[in-house]
C-alpha positions as CSV (number, residue, x, y, z in Angstrom):
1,X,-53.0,-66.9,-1.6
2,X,-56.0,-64.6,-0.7
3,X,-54.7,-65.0,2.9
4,X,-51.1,-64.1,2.1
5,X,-52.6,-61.0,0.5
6,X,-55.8,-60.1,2.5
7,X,-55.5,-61.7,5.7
8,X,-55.2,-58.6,7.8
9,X,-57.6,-56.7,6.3
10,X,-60.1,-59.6,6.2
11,X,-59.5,-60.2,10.2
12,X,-60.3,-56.3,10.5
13,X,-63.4,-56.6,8.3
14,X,-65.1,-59.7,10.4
15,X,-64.4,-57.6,13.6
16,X,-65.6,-54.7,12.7
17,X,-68.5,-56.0,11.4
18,X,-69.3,-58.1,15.1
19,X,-68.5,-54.8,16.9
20,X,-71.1,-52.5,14.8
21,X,-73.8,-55.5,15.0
22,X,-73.1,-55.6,19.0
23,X,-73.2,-51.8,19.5
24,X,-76.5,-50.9,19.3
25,X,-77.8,-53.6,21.6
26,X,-80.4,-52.0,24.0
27,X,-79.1,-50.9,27.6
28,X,-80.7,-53.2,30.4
29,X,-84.2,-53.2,30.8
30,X,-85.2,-49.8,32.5
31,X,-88.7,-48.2,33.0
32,X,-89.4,-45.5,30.1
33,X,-86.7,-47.1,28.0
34,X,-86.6,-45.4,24.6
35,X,-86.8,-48.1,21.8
36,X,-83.6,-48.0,19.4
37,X,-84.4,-46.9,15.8
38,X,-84.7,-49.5,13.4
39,X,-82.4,-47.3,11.0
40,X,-79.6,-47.8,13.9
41,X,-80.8,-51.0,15.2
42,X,-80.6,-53.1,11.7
43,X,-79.8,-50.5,9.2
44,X,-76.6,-49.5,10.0
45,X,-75.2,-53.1,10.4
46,X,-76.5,-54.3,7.2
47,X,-75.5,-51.5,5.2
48,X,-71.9,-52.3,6.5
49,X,-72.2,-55.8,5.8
50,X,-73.3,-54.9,2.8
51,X,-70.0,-52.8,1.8
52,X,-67.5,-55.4,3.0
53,X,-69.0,-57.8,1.0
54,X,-68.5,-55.2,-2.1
55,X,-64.8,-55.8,-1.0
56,X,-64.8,-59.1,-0.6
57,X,-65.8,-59.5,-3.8
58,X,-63.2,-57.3,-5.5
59,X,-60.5,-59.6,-3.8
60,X,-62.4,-62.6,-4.6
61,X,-63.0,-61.7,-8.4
62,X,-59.5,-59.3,-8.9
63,X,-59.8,-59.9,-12.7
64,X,-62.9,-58.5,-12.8
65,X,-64.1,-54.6,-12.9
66,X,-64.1,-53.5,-9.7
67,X,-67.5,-52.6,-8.2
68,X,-66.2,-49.6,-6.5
69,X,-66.1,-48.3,-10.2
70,X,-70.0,-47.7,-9.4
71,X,-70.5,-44.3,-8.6
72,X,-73.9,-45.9,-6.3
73,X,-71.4,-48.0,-4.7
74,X,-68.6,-46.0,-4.1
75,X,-70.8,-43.2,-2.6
76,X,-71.9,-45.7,0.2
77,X,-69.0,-45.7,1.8
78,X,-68.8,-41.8,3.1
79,X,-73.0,-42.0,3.0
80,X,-71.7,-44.5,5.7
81,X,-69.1,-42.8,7.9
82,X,-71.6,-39.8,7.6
83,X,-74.4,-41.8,9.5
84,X,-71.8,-43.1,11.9
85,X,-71.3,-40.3,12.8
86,X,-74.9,-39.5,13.3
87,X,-75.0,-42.7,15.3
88,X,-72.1,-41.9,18.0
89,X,-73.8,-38.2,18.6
90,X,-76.9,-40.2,19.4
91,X,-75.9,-42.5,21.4
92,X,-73.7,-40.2,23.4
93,X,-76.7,-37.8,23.8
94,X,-78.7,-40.7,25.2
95,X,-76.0,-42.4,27.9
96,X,-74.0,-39.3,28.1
97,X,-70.1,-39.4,26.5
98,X,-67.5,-41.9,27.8
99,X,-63.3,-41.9,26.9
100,X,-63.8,-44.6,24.5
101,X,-65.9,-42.4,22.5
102,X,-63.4,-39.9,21.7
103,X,-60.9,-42.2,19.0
104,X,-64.0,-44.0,17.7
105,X,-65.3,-40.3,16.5
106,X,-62.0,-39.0,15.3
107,X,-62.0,-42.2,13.2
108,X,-65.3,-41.8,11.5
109,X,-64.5,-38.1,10.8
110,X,-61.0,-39.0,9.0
111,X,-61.3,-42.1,7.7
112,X,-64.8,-40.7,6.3
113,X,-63.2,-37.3,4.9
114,X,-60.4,-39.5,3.7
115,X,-62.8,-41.8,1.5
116,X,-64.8,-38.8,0.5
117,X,-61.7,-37.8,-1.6
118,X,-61.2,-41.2,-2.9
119,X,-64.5,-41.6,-4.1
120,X,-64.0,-38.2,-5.8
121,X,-60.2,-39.0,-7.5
122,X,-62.0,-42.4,-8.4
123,X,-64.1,-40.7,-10.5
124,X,-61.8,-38.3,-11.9
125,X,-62.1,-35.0,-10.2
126,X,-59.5,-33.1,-9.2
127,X,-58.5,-32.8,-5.4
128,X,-56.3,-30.7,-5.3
129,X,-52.9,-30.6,-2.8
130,X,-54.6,-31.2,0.3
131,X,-57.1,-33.5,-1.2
132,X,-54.0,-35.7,-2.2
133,X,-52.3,-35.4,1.1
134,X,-55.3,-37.2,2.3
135,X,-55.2,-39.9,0.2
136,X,-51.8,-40.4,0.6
137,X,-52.9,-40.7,4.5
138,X,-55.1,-43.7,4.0
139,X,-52.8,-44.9,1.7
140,X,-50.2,-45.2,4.6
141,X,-52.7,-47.1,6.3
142,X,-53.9,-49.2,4.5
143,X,-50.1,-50.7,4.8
144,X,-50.8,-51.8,8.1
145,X,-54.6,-52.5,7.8
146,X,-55.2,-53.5,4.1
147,X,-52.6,-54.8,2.1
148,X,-48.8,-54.7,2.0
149,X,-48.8,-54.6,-1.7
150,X,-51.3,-51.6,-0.9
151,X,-48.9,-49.5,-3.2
152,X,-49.9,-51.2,-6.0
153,X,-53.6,-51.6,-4.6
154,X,-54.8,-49.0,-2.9
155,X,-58.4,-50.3,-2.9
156,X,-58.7,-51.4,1.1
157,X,-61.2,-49.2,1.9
158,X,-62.6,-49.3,6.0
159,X,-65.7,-48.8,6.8
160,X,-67.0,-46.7,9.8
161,X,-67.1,-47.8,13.4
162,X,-70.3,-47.5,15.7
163,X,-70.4,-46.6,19.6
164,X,-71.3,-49.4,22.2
165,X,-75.3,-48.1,24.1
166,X,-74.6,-50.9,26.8
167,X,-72.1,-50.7,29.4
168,X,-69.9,-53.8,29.6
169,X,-71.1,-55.8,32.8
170,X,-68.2,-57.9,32.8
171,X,-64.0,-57.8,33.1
172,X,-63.5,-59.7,29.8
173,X,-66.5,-57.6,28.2
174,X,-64.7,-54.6,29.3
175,X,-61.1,-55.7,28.4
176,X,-62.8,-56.7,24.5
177,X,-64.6,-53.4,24.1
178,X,-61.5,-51.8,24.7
179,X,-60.3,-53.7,21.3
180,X,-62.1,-51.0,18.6
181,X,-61.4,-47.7,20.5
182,X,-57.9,-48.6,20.6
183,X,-57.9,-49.7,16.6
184,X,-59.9,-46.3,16.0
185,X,-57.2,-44.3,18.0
186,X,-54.5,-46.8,16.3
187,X,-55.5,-45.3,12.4
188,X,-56.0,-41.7,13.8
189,X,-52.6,-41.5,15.2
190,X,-51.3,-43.3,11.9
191,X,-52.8,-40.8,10.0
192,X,-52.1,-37.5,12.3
193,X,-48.3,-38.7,12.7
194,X,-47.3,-39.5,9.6
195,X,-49.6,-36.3,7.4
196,X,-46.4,-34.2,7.1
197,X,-44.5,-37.2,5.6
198,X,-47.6,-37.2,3.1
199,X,-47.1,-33.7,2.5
200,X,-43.7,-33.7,2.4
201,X,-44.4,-36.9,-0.4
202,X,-47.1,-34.9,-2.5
203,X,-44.9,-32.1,-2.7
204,X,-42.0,-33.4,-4.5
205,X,-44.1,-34.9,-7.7
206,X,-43.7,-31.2,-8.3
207,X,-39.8,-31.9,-9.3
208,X,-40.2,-34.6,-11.5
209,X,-38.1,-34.7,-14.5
210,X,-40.2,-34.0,-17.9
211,X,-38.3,-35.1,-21.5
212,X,-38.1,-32.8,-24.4
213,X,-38.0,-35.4,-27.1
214,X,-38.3,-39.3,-26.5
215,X,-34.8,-41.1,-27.4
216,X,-35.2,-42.2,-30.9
217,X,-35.4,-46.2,-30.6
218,X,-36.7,-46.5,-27.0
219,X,-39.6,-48.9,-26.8
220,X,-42.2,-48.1,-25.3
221,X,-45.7,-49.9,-24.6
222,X,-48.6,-49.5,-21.6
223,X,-49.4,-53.0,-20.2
224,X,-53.5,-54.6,-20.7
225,X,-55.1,-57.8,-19.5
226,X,-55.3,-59.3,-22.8
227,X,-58.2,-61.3,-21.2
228,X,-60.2,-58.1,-21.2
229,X,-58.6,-55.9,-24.2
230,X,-56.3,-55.3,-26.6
231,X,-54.9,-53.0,-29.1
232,X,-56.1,-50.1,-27.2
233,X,-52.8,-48.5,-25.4
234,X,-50.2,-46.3,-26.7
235,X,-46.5,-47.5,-27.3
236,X,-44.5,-49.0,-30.0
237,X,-45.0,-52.1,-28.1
238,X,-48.2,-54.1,-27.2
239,X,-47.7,-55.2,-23.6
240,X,-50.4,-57.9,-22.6
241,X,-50.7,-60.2,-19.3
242,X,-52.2,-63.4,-19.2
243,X,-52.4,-66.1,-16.8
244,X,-49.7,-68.4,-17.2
245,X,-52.7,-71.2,-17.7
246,X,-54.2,-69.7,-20.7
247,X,-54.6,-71.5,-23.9
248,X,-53.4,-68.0,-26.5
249,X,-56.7,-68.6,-28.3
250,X,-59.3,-66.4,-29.6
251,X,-56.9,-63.2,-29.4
252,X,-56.7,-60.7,-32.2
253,X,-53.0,-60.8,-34.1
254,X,-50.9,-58.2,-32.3
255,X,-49.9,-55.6,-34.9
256,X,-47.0,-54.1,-32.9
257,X,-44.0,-56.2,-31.6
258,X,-45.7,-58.1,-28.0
259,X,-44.6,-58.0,-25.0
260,X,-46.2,-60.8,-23.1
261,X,-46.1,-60.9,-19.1
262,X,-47.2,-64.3,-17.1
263,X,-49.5,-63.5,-14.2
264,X,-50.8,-66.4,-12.0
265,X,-53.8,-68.3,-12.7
266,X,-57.4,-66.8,-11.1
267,X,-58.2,-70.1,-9.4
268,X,-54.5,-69.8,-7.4
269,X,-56.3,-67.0,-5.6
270,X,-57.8,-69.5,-3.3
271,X,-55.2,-72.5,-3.2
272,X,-51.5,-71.8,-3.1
273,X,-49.5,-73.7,-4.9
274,X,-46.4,-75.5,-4.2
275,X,-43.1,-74.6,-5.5
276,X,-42.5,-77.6,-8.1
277,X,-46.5,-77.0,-9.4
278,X,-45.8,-73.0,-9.6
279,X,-42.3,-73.9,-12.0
280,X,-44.7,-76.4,-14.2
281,X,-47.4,-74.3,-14.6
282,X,-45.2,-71.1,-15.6
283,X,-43.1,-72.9,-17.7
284,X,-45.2,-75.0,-19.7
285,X,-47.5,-71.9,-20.0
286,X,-44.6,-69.5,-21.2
287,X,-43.7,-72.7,-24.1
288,X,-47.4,-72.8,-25.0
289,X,-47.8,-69.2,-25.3
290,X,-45.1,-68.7,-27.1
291,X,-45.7,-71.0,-29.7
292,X,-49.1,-69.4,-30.1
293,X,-48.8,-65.5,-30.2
294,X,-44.6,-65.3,-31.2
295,X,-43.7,-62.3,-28.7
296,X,-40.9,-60.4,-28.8
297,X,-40.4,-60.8,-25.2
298,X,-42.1,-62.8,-22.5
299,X,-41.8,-62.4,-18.8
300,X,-42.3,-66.1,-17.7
301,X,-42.4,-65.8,-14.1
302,X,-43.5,-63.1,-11.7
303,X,-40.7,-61.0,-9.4
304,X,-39.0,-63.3,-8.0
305,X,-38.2,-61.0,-5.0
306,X,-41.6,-59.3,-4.8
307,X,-44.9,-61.1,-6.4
308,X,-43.3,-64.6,-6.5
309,X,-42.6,-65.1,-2.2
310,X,-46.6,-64.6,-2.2
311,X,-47.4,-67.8,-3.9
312,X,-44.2,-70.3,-2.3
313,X,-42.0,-69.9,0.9
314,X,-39.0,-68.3,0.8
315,X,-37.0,-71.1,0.5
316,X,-36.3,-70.6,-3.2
317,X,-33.3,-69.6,-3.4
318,X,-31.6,-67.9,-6.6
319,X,-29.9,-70.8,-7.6
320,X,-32.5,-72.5,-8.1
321,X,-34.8,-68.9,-10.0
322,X,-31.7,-69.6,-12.2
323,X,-32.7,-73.0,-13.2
324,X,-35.9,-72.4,-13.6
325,X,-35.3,-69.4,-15.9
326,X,-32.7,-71.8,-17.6
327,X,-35.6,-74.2,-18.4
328,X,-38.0,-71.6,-19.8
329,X,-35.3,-70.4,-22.1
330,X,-35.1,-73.8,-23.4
331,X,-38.1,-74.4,-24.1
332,X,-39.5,-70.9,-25.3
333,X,-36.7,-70.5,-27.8
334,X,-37.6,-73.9,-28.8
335,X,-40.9,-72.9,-29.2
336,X,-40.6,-69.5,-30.6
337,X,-37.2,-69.3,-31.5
338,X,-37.1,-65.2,-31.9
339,X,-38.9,-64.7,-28.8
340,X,-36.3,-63.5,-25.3
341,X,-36.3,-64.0,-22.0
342,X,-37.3,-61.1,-19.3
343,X,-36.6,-61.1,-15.6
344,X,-38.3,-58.1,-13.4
345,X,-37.4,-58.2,-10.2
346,X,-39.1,-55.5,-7.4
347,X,-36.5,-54.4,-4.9
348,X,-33.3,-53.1,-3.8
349,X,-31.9,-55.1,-1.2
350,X,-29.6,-58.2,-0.7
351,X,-32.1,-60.5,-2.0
352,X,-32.5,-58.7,-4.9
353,X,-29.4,-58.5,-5.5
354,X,-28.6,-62.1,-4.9
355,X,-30.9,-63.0,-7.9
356,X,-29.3,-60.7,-10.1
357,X,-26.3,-62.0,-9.5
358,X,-27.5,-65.3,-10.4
359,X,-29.4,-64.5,-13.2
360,X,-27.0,-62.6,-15.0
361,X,-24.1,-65.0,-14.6
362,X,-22.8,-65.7,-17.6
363,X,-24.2,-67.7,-19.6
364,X,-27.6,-65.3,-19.1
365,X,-30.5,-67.0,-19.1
366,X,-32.3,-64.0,-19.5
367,X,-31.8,-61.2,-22.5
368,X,-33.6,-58.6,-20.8
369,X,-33.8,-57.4,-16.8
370,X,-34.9,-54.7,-15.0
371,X,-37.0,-52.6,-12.3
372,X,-40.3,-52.2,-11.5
373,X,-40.2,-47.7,-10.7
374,X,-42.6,-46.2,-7.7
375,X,-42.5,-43.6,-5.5
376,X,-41.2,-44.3,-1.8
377,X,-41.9,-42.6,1.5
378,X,-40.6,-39.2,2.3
379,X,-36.9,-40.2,3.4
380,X,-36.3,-41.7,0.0
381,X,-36.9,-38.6,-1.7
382,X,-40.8,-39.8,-2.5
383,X,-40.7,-40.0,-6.6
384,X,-37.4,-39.5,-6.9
385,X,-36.8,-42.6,-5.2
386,X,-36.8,-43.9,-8.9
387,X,-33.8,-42.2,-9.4
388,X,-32.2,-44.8,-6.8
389,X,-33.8,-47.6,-8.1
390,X,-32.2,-47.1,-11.4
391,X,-29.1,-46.1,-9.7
392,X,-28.8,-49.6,-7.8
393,X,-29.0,-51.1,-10.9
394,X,-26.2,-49.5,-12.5
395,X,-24.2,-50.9,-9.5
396,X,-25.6,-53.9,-10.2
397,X,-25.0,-54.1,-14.2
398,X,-21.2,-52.7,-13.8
399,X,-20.1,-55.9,-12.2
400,X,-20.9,-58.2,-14.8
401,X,-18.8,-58.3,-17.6
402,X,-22.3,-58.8,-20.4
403,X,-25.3,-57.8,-18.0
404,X,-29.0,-58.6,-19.6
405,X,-30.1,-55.5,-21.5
406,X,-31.8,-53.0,-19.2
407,X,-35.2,-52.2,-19.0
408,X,-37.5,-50.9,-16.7
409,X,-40.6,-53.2,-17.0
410,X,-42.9,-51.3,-15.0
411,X,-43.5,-47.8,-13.8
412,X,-46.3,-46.0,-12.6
413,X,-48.4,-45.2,-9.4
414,X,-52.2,-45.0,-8.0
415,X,-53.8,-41.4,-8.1
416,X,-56.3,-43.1,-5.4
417,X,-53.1,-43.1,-3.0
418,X,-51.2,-39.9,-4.4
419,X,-53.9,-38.0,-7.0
420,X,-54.2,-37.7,-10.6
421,X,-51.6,-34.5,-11.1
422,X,-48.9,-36.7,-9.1
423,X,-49.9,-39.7,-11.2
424,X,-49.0,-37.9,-14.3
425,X,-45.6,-36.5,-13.2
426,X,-44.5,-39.4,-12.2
427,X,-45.5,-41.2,-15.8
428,X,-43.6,-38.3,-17.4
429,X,-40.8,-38.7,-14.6
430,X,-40.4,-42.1,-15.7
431,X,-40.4,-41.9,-19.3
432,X,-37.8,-38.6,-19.0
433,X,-35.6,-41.3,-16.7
434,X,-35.9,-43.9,-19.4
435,X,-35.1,-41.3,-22.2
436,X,-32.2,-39.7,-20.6
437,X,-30.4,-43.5,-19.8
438,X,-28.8,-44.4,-22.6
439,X,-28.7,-48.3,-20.9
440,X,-32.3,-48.1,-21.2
441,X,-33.7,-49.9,-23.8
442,X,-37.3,-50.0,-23.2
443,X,-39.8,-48.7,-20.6
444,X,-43.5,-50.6,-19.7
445,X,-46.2,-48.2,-18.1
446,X,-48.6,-49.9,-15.6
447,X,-51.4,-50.0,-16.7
448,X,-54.0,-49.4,-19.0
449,X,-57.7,-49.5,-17.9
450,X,-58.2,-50.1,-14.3
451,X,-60.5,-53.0,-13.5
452,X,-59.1,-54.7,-9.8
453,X,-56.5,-52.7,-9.4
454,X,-56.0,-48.9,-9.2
455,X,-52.8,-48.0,-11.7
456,X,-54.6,-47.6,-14.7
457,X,-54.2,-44.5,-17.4
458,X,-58.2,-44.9,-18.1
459,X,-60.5,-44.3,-15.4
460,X,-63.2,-47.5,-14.3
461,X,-65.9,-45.4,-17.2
462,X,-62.9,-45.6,-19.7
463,X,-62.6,-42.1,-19.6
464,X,-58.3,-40.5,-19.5
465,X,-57.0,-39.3,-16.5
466,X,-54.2,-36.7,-16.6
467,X,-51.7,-39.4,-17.0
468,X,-53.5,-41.0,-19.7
469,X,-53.5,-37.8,-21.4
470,X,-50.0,-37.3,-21.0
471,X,-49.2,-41.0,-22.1
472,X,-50.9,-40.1,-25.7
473,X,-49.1,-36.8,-26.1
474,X,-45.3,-38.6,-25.7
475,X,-45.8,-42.2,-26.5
476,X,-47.1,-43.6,-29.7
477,X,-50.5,-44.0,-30.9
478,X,-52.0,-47.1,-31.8
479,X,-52.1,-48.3,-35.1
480,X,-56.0,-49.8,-36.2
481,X,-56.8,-52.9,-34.8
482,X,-56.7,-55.4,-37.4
483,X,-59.4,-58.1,-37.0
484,X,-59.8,-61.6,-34.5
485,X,-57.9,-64.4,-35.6
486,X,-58.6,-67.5,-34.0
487,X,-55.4,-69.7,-33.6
């Protein structure tokens, strides 16, 4: 699966890193032939191998706290782009400037401000407008060169580029040091083109909705990897996820109605499974689980139409997501026999709607359905593009005579890709939008403390960010943590 996920951004990496090892190979031999510095020579190269192994790691372990949480770390990477830079005025002061220099420098100087401001809203300063325009820049590309789900993890960071000393000596040398010049002037023109979308984007967090009172009765909860912690978030619902392979033991007694939400097994990362083995796993994990900690409500399988296509082909079709949500009802009511069924499914389109269709047919397998809520690009009205979301599903609901009961079962957004302020309005967008539905039974935040991924209320040194701020001032607190029970 890491492939599925990663695979363009580890091609990019292993180029890049050839490239930067390549460019500082001495000219020909010449007489008074200035020796290159070891700091350019070795250092540079090794200090970007260095950080794309950081990120290798991060996809490798995505359970685990991210290292970029490490202010030492995180501050390598514009340390980096700054002596990139440093490198390119060298080298064009010693063999004079060439075309291909020209995109490779505009790189270095905007992917390197660019990361400069993540490392910042990473560790919880405030960039301001502009600052957030330019992270909503490299959040654009990091959709082409990074990851597709890059809205939900905006943690594809690049690293700088270097400038070749030697002249090519031959046509295929020539044709494949054309390659990174044309990648460098590839993300500049991403980034230049598409800044007044950004701005456009950043601007309208600004009308987000804001609630006066919560609606009396609408549950609410902040989703934690119950592997990690517990008991911590806001809500009158504890919302854990757990790999669909875990055994339920050695977790403390919830002591607010659970919400538990099936995310694929960590070894899965490296082997994907086939679709019969994905069905078994989920299923037998949802029965087993539910027998264990009771929920509420458990989400046995990821979105069909969003998460799920990452780990089988598209051949499922909703016929047979039906069936397989038929079979976990079975056998979780039979389990847990006051626990329901949830179905989230991630988009908008004819697919999406296909699996409604099917899983609301009457007789539901499923008690509960609903959206995930994010911002979208400028022509779909950036956060307000939650509005449509909720809107399609109204469509959706009114053609079935008893539709599941509605809820949106997961809403937020990454202040590395918009900032911390836009973060916040859009939490409070969200929970206004739940409030004023009256179809809207129940709204689940994503997430609580951020540790692979980039959505989390708490900052990586547990500290709040804005939205976790506002999250405490509308949602409820916590009650006390009552103590470990092992089951």
């Amino acid at each position: 699966m890491i492939l599925a996920l990663h695979g363009v951004f580890l091609t990019y990496l292993l180029v890049l890193l050839a490239w930067n090892a390549l460019a500082e190979a001495p000219p020909e031999p010449a007489d008074g032939e200035r020796r290159t510095p070891a700091w350019r020579r070795w250092g540079l190269p090794l200090l970007h191998l260095g950080l794309a192994l950081v990120l290798l790691r991060d996809r490798l372990r995505p359970d685990q706290a991210s290292l970029l949480a490490e202010p030492a770390v995180a501050y390598l990477f514009p340390l980096a782009f700054a002596l990139a830079l440093a490198q390119n005025a060298a080298a064009m002061i010693e063999r004079g400037a060439r075309l291909t220099d020209i995109p490779i420098v505009l790189y270095n100087v905007g992917l390197g401000a660019a990361l400069t401001f993540a490392v910042l809203a990473l560790g919880g300063v405030d960039v301001g407008t502009r600052g957030s325009v330019l992270l909503y820049d490299h959040h654009l590309l990091q959709l082409f060169v990074g990851s597709h789900l890059a809205w939900l993890s905006t943690l594809s960071w690049h690293l700088p580029l270097l400038v070749r000393r030697r002249a090519a000596r031959t046509i295929p040398g020539l044709m494949l040091g054309l390659v990174p010049p044309a990648f460098a002037a590839f993300a500049v023109l991403v980034m230049v083109s598409l800044h007044g979308e950004s701005g456009g984007v950043i601007a309208r967090f600004a009308d987000e909705p804001e609630p006066v009172a919560l609606r009396t009765g609408l549950a609410t909860g902040v989703m934690v990897d119950a592997t990690h912690t517990v008991g911590e978030a806001p809500g009158s619902l504890e919302v854990w996820m757990l790999p669909a392979d875990h055994d339920g033991i050695g977790l403390p007694t919830p002591s607010r109605p659970l919400v538990l939400i099936l995310r694929p097994p960590s070894d899965w990362l490296f082997e994907r499974p086939y679709p019969e083995l994905l069905a078994e796993v989920y299923l037998s994990g949802a029965e087993r689980l539910a027998g264990v900690l009771r929920p509420t409500l458990i989400l046995p399988f990821p979105d069909p139409d969003a998460e799920a296509p990452l780990l089988m082909d598209d051949t499922v079709d909703a016929e047979q997501w039906r069936r397989w949500y038929e079979g976990a009802r079975e056998m979780v009511t039979a389990a847990s026999p006051g626990t329901r069924i949830g179905a989230r499914l991630g988009g908008t389109g004819a697919r999406s709607a296909a699996l409604f269709e099917a899983l609301a047919r009457a007789p539901s397998p499923v008690d509960v359905a609903g959206p995930r809520l994010h911002p979208g690009n400028v022509a779909r009205g950036g956060p307000a593009w939650a509005d449509n979301i909720l809107g399609t599903w109204d469509g959706w609901r009114a053609g079935v005579a008893e539709p599941p009961e509605l809820w949106v079962l997961a809403a937020g957004c990454s202040p590395l890709a918009y900032g911390e302020d836009a973060q916040a309005r859009f939490l409070v967008g969200c929970l206004a939008r739940a409030s004023d539905h009256p179809a809207v039974a129940g709204i689940l935040i994503q997430g609580w403390r951020d540790r692979g991924h980039t959505l989390g209320l708490l900052r990586p040194d547990g500290s709040l960010r804005q939205a976790g701020a506002r999250a405490w001032a509308w949602l409820p607190a916590p009650p006390p943590m009552p103590p470990a029970a092992n089951r």
